[in-house]
C-alpha positions as CSV (number, residue, x, y, z in Angstrom):
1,X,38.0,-90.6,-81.8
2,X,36.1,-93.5,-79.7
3,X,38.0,-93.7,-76.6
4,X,38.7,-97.6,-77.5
5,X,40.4,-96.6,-80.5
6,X,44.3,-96.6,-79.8
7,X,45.5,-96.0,-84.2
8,X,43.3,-94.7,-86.6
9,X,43.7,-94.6,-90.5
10,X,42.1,-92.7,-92.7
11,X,42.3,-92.2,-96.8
12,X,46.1,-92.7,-96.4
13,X,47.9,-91.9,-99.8
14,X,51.5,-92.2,-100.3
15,X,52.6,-91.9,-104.0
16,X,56.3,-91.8,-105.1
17,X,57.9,-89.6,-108.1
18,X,58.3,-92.4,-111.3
19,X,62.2,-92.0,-111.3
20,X,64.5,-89.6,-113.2
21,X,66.5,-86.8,-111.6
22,X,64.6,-84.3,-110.2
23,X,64.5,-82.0,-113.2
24,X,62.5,-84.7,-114.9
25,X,60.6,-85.4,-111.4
26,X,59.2,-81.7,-111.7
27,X,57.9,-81.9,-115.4
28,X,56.7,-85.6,-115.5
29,X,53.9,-85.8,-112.9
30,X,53.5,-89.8,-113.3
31,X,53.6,-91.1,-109.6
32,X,54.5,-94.7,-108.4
33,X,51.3,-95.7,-106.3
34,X,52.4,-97.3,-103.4
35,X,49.3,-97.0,-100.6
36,X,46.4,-95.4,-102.3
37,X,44.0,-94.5,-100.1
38,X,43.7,-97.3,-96.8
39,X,41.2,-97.0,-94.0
40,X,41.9,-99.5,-90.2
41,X,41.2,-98.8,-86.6
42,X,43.5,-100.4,-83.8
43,X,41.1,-100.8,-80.8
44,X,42.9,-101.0,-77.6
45,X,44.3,-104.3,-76.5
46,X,44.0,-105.2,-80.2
47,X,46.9,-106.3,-83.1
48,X,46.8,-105.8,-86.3
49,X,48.9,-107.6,-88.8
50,X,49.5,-106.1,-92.0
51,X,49.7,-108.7,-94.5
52,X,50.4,-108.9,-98.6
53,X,51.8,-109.5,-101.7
54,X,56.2,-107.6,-102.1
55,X,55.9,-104.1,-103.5
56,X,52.2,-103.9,-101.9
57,X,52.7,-100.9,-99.2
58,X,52.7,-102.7,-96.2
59,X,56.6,-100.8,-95.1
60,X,55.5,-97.6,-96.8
61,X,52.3,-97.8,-94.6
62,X,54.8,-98.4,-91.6
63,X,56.6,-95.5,-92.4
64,X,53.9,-93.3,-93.0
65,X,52.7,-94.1,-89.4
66,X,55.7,-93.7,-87.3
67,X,56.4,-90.6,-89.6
68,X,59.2,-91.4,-90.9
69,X,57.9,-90.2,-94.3
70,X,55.2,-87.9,-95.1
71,X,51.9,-89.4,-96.7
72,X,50.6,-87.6,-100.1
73,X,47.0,-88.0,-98.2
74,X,44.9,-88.5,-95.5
75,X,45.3,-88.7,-92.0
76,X,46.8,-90.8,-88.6
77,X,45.4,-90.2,-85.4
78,X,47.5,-92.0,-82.4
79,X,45.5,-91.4,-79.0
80,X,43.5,-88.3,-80.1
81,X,46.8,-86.9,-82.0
82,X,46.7,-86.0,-85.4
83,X,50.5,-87.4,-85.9
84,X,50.6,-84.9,-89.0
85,X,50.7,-82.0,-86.5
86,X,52.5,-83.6,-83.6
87,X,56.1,-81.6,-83.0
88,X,59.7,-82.9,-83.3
89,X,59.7,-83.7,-79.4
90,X,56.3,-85.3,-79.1
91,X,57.4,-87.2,-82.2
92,X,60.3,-88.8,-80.8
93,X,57.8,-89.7,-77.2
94,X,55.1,-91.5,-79.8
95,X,57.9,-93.2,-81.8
96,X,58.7,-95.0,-77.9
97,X,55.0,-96.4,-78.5
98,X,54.7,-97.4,-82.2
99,X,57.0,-99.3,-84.0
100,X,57.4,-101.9,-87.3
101,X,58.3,-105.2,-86.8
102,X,59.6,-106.1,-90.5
103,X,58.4,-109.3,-92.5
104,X,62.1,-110.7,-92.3
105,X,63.7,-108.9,-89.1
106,X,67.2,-110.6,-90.1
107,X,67.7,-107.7,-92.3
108,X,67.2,-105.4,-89.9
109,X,70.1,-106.5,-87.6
110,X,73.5,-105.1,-88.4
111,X,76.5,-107.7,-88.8
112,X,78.8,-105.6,-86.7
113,X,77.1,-104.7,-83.6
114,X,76.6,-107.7,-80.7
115,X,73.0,-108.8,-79.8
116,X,72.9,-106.8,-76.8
117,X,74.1,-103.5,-78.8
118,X,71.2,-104.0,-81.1
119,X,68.3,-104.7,-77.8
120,X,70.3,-102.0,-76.1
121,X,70.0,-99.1,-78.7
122,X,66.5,-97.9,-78.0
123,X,66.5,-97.8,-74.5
124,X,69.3,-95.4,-75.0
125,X,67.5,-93.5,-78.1
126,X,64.5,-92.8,-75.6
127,X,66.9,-92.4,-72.7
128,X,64.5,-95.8,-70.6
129,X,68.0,-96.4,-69.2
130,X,71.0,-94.9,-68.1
131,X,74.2,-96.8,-69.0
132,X,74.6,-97.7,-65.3
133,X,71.4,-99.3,-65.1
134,X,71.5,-100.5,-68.9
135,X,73.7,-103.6,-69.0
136,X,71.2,-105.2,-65.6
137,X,67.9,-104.8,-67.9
138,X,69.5,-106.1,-71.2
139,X,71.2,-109.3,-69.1
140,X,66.7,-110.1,-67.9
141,X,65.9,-109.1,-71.1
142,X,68.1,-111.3,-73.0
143,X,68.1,-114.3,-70.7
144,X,64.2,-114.1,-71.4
145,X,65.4,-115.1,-75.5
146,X,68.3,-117.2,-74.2
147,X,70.4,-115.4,-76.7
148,X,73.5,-114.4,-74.8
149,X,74.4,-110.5,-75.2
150,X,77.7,-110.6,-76.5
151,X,76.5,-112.8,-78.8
152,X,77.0,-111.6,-83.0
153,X,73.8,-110.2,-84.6
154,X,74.4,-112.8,-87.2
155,X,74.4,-115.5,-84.8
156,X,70.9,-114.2,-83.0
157,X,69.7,-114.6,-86.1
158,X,70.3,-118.6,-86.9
159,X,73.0,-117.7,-89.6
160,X,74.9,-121.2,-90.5
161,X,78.2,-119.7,-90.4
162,X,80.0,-119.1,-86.4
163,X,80.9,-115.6,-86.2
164,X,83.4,-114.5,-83.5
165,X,81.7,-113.4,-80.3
166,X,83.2,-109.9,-79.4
């Protein structure tokens, strides 16, 4: 790998079993082609936006990189690391450094949980703050989006209806 490149991509294949229980997933071998075989570099200092039509890959190409589900084929290298051989711990340390940012993040925020639970949650996941320390960095990090922590997930997200602060 170039020492510029920060992602690579290579023949990446993800096919899905064609439905049925899995009695009729072992006999019928017809597979739901959802990425079939993509190649893309990320150079460092570089973004890539992956853009296209509803049902075309672009999550299941997400998923396949942060290795959240296993590709059928081919091969992601993150910083010289083949992430297909990468263990549980050094999985959880890469997932602090690649991440999906969905087409339409308002379905990704959870009615019941405040603005500041939902910014709050990964820095406890990766353990980037303690709970001491926590509730300083989300107050700079959500004064920075103006959106006030206790603030609803559903009114971060410019839903019409008011929904009690908690």
């Amino acid at each position: 790998m170039n020492n510029d490149m920060l992602l690579e991509v290579s023949g990446l294949v993800k096919y899905f079993p064609a439905g049925g229980d899995w009695f009729a997933q072992m006999f019928d071998r017809r597979r739901i082609k959802a990425v079939d075989g993509i190649d893309f570099i990320i150079y460092k200092g570089s973004t890539l936006g992956l853009v296209g039509e509803s049902g075309s890959g672009k999550t299941t190409t997400g998923k396949v990189i942060a290795r959240l589900i296993e590709p059928t084929a081919g091969q992601v290298r993150y910083a010289d690391d083949d992430l297909a051989k990468i263990k549980r711990g050094q999985l959880k340390r890469m997932r602090r450094r690649i991440q999906m940012i969905f087409q339409d993040p308002s379905t990704s925020l959870n009615r019941r949980k405040t603005a500041g639970q939902i910014v709050s949650e990964p820095l406890l996941i990766h353990k980037l703050a303690r709970r001491k320390e926590l509730e300083a960095r989300l107050v700079k990090v959500m004064d920075l989006t103006a959106i006030p922590t206790r603030c609803p997930a559903a009114s971060a997200r410019g839903s019409a209806s008011p929904a009690p602060w908690l």
